[in-house]
N, C-alpha and C positions, 0 to 999 in steps of 0.2 A: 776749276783749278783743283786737283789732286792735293794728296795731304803731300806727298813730298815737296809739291813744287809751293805751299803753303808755307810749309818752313823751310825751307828755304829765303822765302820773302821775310819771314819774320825774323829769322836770322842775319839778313841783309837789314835789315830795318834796328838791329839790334846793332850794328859792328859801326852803323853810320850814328847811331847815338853815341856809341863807345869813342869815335873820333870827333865828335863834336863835345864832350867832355874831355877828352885828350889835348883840345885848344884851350882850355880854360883850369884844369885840375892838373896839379900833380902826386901822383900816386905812381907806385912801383909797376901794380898791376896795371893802369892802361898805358903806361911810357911803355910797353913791351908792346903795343899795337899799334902804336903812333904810324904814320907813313912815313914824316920828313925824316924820322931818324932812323927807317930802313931803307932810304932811298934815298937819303941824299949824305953827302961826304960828312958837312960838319953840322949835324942840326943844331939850333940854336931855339931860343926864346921866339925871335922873327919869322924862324921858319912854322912855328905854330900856324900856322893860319892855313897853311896848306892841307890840314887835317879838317878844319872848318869846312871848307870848300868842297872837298871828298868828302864828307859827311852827309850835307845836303844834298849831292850832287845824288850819291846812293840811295838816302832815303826815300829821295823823288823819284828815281828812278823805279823802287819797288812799290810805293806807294801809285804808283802810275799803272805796273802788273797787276797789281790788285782791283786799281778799278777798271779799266779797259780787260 
């Protein structure tokens, strides 16, 4: 694995913790990263969870490149 393609991963590993703190904190700075509230009409409190799910989903996904 290359250094770019290294961070990159840890990058990706970083934006999936940033949305799995995004389902549970509110703060100014990760509301601006959220998913549900740049993707969908009227985000709400409910739609949190969709940030959970994109979180893990990413983390494992680069946590996966890393070790394969």
């Amino acid at each position: 694995m290359g250094s770019q393609d290294f961070a990159l991963t840890v990058g990706g590993i970083a934006y999936g913790l940033l949305l799995i703190a995004a389902t549970f904190m509110n703060n100014r700075f990760i509301e601006a990263f959220r998913l549900d509230s740049l993707f969908m009409k009227n985000p709400s409190a409910s739609t949190r969870g969709v940030n959970l799910v994109v979180g893990l989903v990413i983390i494992g996904y680069n946590l996966y490149t890393v070790i394969w």
